[in-house]
N, C-alpha and C positions, 0 to 999 in steps of 0.2 A: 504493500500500500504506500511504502514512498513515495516522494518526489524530489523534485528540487529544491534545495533547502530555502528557505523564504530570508530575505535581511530582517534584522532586530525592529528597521523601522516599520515596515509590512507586517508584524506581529502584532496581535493587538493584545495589550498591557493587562493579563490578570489583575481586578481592581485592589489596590489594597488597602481600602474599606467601603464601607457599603455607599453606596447612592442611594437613597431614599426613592422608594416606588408607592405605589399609592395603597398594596397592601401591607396593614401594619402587625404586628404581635405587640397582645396586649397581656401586660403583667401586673395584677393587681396585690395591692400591699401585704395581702394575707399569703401571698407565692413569694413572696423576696426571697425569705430561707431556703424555699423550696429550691427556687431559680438557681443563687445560688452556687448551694449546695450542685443541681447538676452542673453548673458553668466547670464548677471546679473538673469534675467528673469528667465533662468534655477534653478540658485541659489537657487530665489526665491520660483520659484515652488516646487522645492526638499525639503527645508525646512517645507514648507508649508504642503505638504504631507506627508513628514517622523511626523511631530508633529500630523497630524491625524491620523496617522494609531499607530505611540505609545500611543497617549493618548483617544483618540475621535472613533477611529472605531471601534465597536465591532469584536468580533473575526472570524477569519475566516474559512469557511467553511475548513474540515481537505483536499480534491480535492484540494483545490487550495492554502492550505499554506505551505510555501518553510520550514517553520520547520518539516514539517511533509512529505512533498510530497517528499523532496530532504533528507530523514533521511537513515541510514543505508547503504543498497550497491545499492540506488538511489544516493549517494552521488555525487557530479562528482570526478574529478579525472585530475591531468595534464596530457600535453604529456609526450609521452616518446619515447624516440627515439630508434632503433629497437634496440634489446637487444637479448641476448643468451637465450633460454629453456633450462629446465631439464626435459627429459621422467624418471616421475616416474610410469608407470605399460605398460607395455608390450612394443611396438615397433612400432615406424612409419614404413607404407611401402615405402619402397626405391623409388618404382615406381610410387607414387603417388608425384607426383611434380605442385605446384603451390600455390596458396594463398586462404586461406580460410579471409572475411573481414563481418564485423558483422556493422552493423550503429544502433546511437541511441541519444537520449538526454544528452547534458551535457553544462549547464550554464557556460558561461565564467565569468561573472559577477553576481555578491549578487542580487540576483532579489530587486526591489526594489516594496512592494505591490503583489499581487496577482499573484502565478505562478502553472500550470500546469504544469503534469511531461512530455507531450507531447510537449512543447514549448521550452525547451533546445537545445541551441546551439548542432548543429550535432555535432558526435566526430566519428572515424572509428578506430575497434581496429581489427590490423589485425596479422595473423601469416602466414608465408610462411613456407614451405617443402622445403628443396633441401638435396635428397640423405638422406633420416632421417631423418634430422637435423630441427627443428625448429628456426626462430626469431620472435618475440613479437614486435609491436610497437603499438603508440597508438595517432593519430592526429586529430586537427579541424579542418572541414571543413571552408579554406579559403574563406568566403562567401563575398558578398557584406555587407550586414548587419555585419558579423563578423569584418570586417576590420576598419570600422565606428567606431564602438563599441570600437576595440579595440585602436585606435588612441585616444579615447575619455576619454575612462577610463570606463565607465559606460553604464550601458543599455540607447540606446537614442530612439528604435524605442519600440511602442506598442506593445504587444502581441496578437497575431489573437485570442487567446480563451479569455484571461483575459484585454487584454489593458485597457478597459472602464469599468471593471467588480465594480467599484464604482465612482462616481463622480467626487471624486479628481485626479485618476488614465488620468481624462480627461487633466491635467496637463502636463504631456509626454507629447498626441498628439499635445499639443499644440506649445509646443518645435518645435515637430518636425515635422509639418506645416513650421513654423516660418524658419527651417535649409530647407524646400525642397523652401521655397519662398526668401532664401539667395543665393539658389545657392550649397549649400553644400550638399546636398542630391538631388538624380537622383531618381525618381521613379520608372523609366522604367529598373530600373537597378536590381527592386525584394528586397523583403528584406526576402524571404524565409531562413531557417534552415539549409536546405538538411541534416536532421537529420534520415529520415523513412528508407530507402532502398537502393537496389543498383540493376543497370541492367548493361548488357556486350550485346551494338551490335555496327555496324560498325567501328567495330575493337576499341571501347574505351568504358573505365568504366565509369560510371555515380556514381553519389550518389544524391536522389530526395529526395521531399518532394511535395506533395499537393500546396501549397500556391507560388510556383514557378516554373522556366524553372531547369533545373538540371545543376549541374557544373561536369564538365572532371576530373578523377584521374588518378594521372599514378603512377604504383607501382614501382619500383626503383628494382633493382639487390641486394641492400644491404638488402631490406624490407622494405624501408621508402615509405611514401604516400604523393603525393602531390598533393595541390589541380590545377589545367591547366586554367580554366574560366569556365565561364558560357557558355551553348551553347544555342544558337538563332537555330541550325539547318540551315546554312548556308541562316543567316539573315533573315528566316522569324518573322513576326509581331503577334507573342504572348507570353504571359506574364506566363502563368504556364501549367503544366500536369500531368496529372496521380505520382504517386510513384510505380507504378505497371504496368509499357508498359510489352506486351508479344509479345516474340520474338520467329517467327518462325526458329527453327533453317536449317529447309532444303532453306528455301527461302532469310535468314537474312532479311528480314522483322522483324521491329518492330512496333507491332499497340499499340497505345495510345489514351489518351480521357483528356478534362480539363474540371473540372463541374464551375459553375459561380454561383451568387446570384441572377444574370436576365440573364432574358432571352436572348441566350437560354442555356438552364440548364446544357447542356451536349450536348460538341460537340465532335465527332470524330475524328481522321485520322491517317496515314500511314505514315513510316519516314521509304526510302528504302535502303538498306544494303548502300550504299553510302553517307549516313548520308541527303539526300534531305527529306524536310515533305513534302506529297502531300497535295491536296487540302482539308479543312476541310467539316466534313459533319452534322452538329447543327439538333441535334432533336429538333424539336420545340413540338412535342407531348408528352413531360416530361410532367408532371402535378403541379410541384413547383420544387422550387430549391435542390435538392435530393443530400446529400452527399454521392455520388458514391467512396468507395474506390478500390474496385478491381473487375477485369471480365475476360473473358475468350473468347479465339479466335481458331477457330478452323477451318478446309479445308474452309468451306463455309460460318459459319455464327460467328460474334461476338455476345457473350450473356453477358448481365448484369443486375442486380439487382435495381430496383426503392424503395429503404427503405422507412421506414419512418422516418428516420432520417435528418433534414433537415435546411439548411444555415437559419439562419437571423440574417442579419448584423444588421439590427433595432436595436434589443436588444442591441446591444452593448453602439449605440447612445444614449439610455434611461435608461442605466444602468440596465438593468434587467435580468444581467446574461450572458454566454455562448452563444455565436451567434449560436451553431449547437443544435440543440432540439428534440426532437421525436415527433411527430405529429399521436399520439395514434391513432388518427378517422381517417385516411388512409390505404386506403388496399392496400399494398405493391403489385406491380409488377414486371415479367422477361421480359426485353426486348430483343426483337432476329433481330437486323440487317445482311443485307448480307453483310459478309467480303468486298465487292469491291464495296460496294453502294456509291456510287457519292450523291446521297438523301436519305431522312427520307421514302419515297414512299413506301419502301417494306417491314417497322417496321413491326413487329408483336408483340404483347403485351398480357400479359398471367396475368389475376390475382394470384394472392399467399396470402390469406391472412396469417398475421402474419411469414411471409416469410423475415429475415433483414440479407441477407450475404454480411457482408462486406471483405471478402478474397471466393476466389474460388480454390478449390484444382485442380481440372480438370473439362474440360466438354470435350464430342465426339459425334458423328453423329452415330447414328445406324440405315443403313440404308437407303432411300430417306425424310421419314416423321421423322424421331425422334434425338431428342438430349438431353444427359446423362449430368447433372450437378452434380457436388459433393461440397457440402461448407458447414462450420459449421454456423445453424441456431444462430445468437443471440439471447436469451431469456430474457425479459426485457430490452428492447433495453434504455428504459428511463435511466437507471443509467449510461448507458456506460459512462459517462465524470463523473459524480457525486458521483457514488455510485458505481463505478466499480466492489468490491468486492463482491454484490450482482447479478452480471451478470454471467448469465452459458451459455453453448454453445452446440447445439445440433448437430450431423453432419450427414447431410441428402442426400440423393441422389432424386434428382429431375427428373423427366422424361417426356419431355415434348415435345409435340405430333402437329405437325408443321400440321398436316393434320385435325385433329378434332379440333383443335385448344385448348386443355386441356393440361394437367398437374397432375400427378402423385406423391405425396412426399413420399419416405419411410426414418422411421428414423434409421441410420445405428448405433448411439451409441449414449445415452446420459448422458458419462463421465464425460462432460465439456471438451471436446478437442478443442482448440482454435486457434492454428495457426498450420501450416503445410506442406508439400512440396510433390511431387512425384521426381522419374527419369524425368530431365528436355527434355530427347528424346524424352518423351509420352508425351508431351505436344498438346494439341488438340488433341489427340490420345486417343483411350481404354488402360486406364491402370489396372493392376490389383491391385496393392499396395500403400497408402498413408502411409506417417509417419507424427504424428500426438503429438503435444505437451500436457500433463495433466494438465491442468491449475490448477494452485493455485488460487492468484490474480495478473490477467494480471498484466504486463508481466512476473509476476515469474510463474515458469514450475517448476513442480514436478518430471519431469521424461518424458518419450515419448513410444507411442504405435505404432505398423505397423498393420493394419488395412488393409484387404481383400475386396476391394468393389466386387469382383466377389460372395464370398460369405457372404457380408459383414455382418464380423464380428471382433472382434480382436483378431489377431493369436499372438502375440509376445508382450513384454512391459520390460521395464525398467527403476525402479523407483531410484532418485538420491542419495535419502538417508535420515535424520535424517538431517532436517536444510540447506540442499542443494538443491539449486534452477540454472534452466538454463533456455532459449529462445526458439527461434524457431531449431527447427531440422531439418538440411540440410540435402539432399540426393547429395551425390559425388559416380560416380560410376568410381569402378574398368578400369585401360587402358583396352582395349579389352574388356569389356566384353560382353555375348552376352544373358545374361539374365536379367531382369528387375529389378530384385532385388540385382543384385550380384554389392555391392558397400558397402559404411560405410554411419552411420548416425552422425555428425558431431554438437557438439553446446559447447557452452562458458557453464559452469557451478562452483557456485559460492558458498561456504561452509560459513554460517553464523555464526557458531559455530567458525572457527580459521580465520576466514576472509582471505583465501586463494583461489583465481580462477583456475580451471586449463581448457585444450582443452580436451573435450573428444569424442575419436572417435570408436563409435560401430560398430558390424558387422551386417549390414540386412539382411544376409538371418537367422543368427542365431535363435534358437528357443528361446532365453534369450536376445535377442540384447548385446550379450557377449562384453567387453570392447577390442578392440585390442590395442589401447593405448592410455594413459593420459599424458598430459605433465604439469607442475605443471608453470605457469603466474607469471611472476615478479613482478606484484602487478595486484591487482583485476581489474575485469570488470562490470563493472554498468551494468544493468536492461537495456536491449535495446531493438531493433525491428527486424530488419532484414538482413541475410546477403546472402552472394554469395560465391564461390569458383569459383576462373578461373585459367585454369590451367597454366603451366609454358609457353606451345608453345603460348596461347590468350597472358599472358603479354610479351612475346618476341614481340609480331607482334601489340602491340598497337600503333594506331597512337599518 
């Protein structure tokens, strides 16, 4: 996961004391002892731990050390408040007006012990269009967890991959036990990132993460982002969801899923264009706790993936590593529920062996008996937290036959193409074209390909260059247009060589994915996950 090392000044300065956010901890005079008492305890434990991990703990695997995982243009980086662009190679379209925003990991605080580059505080770097013109900004997601933290000074909560990843690391939780049994810490309040993604429905932006409920952004007129709350979805009683709801765009529906460690594994449901969740719908015919990250929904039937990659918190308790694991001796399954199931009654369940997609490009209905997946296979699913750079991705189009009840794989390329997007209209929909990121080592991207699943094969590609790395590649299409392809391909890409970021935006129907314009970043953009474009009329009408 290296890069090139970043200078001192491209670093952004771990704070060393807190900034004041608008969430407070409150300590009333009857707690002072109490307080205290645990400060000291913290002290203690901090101590105590920093002296074993400088002196006593052997070293740490390269996954999970912050010298190594957070090096180069993993670095993080502070905010920045929106700033002026410079287009250096061709031209924004006039007509293309709204916000393209990108989410990802970025530590507010010096990790203390074991850190994963998935675990960093969210951060959203976003650029707006109006009339050509670009602005740049770059903010954290004002989280629960963030504001704690940041009143504190210091990391206070555990991390979901590394918290307990050694014995002494058992120290934190113990802290912060100690702060939810004071009073000072709300559990129910999430202590998720909202670092992975971003969704646009009833009329408000999201920014998710797995391990939580998602918090509201609203984008501002100058270009700055801020973060609104968390949303319960008008006070219902659950604690996290999906980083991947899909949204039907004819219906404003958006369907979602939250997976669990118990049972049951994965539950469903519906959140209608007026922001209400309906009822949930819990498979209980999961077969273990399955890390579900993304699925696919289409006129009639929601489909997802049963990996074999899969929760145990256990481990964390016993120190043995990563709570999420691969569970080799499992044959992976598709599950196919109907869109409006009230129950598990009508599953259908499709073996795959060695079948692990954790993104889906599209699927569609052909027909009354059949439905068309598209996702890139993981191969070696075991490294993906460990060994990442030895994971490849194969992307396959799946066909799978509701009436004989079988399944179909063919493989459409196996580049190692990893992350990806279509035209967000064909969603559940037959589409003909993906655009398709070249993986490096996740998350750096070589370049990106537009890929023919009609014929599938790869018609088009464009590589970044000599030491230049970018993310996922958005598809934004053209106002008006009325063909599938006629839009730009859109991603953050980031020169190792002069440590310079800029936006670049391609053309998709091109036979080269020809650049139409670059705009050169006031300072770089870190290594991230996922972004969204919404256009100028979605943020006028956000609630």
């Amino acid at each position: 996961m290296a890069s090139a090392p970043v200078s001192p000044s491209e670093r952004a300065p771990f704070p060393s004391k807190p900034s004041r956010v608008n969430t407070k901890i409150e300590v009333t005079d009857s707690k002072v002892s109490a307080n205290r008492a645990l400060d000291l305890l913290e002290c203690f434990l901090s101590f105590f731990s920093t002296s074993l991990v400088n002196f006593i703990r052997p070293p740490l695997h390269p996954s999970v050390d912050p010298n190594h995982v957070l090096a180069g243009n993993y670095a993080p980086v502070s905010e920045l408040p929106p700033t002026d662009c410079v287009v250096v190679a061709g031209e924004l379209p006039k007509s293309l007006n709204g916000t393209y925003t990108r989410n990802g990991p970025n530590p507010h605080h010096q990790p203390k012990g074991p850190h994963h580059f998935f675990e960093g505080d969210g951060m959203l770097h976003s650029i707006r269009f109006s009339d050509g013109q670009a602005t740049f900004c770059s903010r954290y997601r004002k989280t629960y967890k963030y504001a704690l933290e940041d009143n504190v000074g210091s990391p206070i909560f555990p991390n979901v991959l590394t918290g307990f990843y050694i014995l002494v690391d058992l120290g934190r939780c113990a802290v912060a036990i100690g702060r939810v049994i004071k009073g000072q810490i709300d559990p129910m309040k999430g202590f998720g990132l909202a670092n992975t993604s971003l969704a646009f429905f009833s009329n408000r932006l999201f920014a998710l993460v797995e391990s939580d409920l998602p918090y509201t952004i609203r984008l501002t007129e100058e270009g700055d982002i801020e973060t609104i709350e968390r949303c319960d979805f008008a006070g219902q009683a659950f604690l996290n969801m999906t980083a991947h709801p899909k949204v039907d765009v004819e219906t404003g529906e958006a369907f979602a899923f939250r997976c669990s460690p118990v049972p049951p594994y994965i539950t469903f449901f519906r959140i209608k264009m007026n922001g209400q969740k309906q009822q949930d719908v819990p498979i209980v015919s999961m077969k273990g706790p399955t890390f579900v990250h993304g699925f696919s929904v289409r006129k009639q039937y929601i489909v997802f993936s049963e990996s074999q990659l899969e929760m145990k918190p256990l481990k964390l308790m016993i120190c043995k590593g990563m709570p999420v694991s691969a569970e080799l001796d499992k044959v992976p399954r598709i599950g196919v529920l109907p869109r409006y199931a009230l129950t598990e009654s009508e599953i259908m369940w499709f073996d795959a062996p060695g079948f692990n997609a954790m993104h889906v490009i599209n699927a569609w209905e052909e027909g009354e008996d059949e439905i068309i997946l598209v996702a890139p296979n993981v191969i070696s699913i075991e490294n993906l937290f460990h060994n990442i750079e030895m994971v490849h991705f194969s992307l396959e189009k799946v066909r799978i036959n509701l009436r004989k009840g079988s399944i179909l794989r063919t493989t459409i390329s196996k580049k190692n193409l990893v992350l990806g997007s279509i035209n967000p209209s064909y969603l559940g929909k037959k589409n003909r074209y993906a655009y398709m990121s070249i993986g490096e080592i996740v998350p750096k991207m070589s370049g990106v390909v537009k890929i023919d699943l009609e014929l599938e094969c790869e018609v088009s590609r464009r590589v970044y260059g000599a030491g230049c790395f970018g993310g996922e590649p958005l598809f934004v299409a053209k106002d008006g247009a009325t063909e599938e392809d006629d839009g730009y391909i859109v991603a953050y890409v980031h020169d190792e060589n002069s440590g310079v970021s800029r936006f670049v935006m391609m053309d998709a129907k091109s036979q080269t994915l020809d650049v139409v314009a670059a705009v050169k970043l006031p300072r770089r953009v870190p290594y991230g996950f996922h972004g969204l474009f919404v256009r100028e009329s979605d943020v006028q009408n956000m609630d």
